[in-house]
N, C-alpha and C positions, 0 to 999 in steps of 0.2 A: 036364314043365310043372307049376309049381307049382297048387294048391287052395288057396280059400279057402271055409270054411264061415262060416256069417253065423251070429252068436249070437243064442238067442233070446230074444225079450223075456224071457220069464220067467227068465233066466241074468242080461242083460243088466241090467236094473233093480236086482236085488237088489245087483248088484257098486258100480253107480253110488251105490247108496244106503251102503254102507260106506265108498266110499271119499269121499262129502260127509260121514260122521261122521268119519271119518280126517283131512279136514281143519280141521273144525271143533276150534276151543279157547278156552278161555278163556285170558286174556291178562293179566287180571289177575293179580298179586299175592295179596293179600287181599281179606278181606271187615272194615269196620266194626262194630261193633254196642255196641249201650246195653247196659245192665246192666239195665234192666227190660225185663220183658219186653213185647210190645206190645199195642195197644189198649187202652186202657185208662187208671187214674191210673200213677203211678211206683210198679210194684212189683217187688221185686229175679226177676230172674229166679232159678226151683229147679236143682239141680243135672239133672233130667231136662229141662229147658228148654234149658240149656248142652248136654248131650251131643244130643237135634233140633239146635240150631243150627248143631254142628259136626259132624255126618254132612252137613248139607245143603251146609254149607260144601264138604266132600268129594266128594262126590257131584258138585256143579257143578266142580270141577277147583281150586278156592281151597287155597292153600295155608298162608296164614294169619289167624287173625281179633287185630283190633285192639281192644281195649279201652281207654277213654277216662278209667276210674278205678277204686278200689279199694275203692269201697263194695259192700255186697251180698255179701260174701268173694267179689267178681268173681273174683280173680285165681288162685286156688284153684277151684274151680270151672271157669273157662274154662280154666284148664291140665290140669284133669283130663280135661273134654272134649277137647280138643285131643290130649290125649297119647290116647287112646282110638282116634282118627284120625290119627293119622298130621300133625299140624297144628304149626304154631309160634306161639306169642302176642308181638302187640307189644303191653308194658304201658305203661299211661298211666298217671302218677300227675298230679289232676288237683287244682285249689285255684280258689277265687275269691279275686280281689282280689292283694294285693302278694304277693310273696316273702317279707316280714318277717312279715306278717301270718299267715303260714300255713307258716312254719317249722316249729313243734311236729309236723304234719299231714305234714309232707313228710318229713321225718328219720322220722318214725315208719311212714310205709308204705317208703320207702327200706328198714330193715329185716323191714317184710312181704315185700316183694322177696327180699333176703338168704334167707331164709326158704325163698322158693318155690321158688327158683332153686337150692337146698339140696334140695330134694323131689323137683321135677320133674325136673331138669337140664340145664346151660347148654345146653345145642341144643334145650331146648323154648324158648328165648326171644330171639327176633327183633333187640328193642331195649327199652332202658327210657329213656321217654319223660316230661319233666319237664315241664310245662306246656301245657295246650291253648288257643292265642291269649290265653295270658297277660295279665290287666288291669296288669301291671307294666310297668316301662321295660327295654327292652330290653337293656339293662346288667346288669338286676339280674336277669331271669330266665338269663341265661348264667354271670354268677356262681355261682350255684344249680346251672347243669348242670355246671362244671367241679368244684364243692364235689362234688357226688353220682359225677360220676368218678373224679375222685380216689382217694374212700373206697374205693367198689368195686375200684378198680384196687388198693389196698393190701388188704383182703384175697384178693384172685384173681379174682376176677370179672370176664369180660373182655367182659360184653355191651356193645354198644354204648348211648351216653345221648347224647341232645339234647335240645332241644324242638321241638314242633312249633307252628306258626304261618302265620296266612294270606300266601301269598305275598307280598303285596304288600309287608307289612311286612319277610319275610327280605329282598325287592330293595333295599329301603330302608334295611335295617341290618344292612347284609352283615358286620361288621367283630364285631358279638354276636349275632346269629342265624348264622352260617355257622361258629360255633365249635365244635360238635357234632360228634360222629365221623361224623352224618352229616346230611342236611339234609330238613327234615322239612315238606313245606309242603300244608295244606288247600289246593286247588284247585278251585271249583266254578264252570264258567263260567256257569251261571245269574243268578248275583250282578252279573256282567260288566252284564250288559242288554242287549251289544252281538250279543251271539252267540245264533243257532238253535240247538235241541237239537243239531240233526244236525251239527252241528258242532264238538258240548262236547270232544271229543276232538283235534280239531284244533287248538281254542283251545288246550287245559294243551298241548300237542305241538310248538305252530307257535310258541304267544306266553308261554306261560307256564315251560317249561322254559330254553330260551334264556335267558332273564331269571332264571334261579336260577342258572345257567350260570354266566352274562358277574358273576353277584353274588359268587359263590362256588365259584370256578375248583379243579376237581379234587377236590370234594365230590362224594360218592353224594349223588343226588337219592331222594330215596321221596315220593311224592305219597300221604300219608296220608288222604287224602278224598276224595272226588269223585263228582259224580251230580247226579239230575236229580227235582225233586220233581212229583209228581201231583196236587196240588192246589194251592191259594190263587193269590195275586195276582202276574199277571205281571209282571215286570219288564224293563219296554221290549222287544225282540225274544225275550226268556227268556218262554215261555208253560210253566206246570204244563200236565200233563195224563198221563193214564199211557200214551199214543201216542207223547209229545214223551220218556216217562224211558226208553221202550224205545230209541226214535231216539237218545238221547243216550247211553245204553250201547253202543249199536253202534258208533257213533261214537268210544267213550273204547275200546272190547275191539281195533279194529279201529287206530285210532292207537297204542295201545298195541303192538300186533304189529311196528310199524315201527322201534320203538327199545326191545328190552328190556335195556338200562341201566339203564333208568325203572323202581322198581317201583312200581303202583299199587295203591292199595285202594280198591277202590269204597264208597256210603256209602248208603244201610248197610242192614244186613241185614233191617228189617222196621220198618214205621212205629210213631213212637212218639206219639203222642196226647195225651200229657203236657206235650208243648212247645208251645210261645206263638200259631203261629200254623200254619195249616194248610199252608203253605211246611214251615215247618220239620219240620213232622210227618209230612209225608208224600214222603221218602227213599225210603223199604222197597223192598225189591225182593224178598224172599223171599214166593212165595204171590201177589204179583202179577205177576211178570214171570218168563216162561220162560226159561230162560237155555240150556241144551242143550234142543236141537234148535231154537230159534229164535237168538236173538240173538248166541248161540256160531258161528250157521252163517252170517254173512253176510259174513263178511272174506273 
């Protein structure tokens, strides 16, 4: 006859409790982040700034952080840190205003690029990213990224370039926004108005990939942004609150798990105080929201 012995609680518990960290994970991609550091005015993040930010990045399971421009010797800097951990950068080179306007600026961090990617080397770098929601016409900022491929691609350089822009516009101008090696779209369903936190995940998953999709058939999607801010002014069913950025992480970690095709970066790594209004300012998720052993654990 066979035996069974009954395990005891104090066996029992500990096992259950490894194997809920065993399955918990982050599901993201990346982490976002500014080049100043936070709270505060705009001031460039130190190199001991950058390497916290990118142990933290590690530490929560983030594989790469995204950088939105190349002031601040960002990009230096954030690939020192990153290469430290075990990390990859996607760089942004970032301009206001036209393409023409800001040629001199673009051609010249292009070979800051050259540069780093010369130091670091090509598997420390993700993508190199031409534009973030562009004030230009969508014509002219894809001119730009095919000019800036081009180059790269005739001295060796085989990182991938696009630009990144809010989806709606990629949907909208599938034909010079889907020209990129790969398709790079800010996603925050807060903005929507239509959507619950608890469901920001569901929105970029359900309504917003499909629609990069059906725009830009047999394109890599990367969802360069996304998240849920803690403060300021509602917008219609999108309420700030740091309860609503938790619910809405859960939400983006846990639709995320169901399609990793998608890579995502969440946005961003700690609030910056320097921007216009308290929406905008308050992103952050590092130091305010738990990420392992809460928000990691509920998919």
């Amino acid at each position: 006859m066979l035996s069974f012995k009954l395990i005891s609680p104090t066996v029992l518990f500990p096992l259950l409790l490894l194997l809920g960290i065993a399955e918990a994970a982050n599901r993201f991609h990346g982490m976002a982040a500014s080049n100043s550091a936070p709270n505060g005015d705009y001031r460039c993040r130190t190199q001991a700034e950058w390497n916290s930010l990118a142990n933290n990045a590690r530490s929560n399971g983030f594989q790469s952080i995204r950088i939105i421009g190349f002031d601040c010797n960002a990009l230096d800097l954030a690939s020192s840190a990153a290469a430290a951990n075990g990390l990859t950068i996607m760089a942004g080179i970032w301009f206001s205003g036209t393409v023409a306007a800001n040629m001199v600026q673009i051609n010249n961090e292009v070979q800051v690029f050259r540069a780093a990617h010369g130091k670091w080397g090509a598997g420390r770098y993700k993508a190199l990213t031409i534009g973030n929601e562009a004030a230009d016409s969508a014509a002219n900022v894809a001119a730009k990224v095919d000019d800036v491929r081009g180059y790269l691609r005739s001295i060796g350089i085989n990182t991938p370039v696009a630009t990144v822009h809010h989806w709606v516009a990629i949907r909208d101008n599938p034909g010079n926004l889907c020209r990129g090696d790969f398709v790079g779209a800010n996603a925050h369903a807060f903005f929507d108005g239509n959507v619950a936190a608890n469901a920001a995940g569901d929105f970029v998953f359900g309504t917003i990939v499909p629609a990069l999709r059906s725009a830009c058939p047999g394109k890599s999607i990367i969802i360069t942004e996304t998240g849920w801010p803690s403060r300021g002014a509602s917008n219609g069913r999108a309420v700030p609150s740091v309860a609503n950025e938790r619910a809405a992480l859960i939400n983006l970690n846990c639709a995320a798990s169901r399609d990793t095709s998608v890579q995502v970066y969440a946005f961003e790594a700690d609030d910056q105080t320097w921007k216009g209004n308290d929406v905008e300012r308050s992103f952050g998720i590092f130091g305010k929201i738990t990420l392992n052993g809460d928000v990691f654990n509920n998919c």
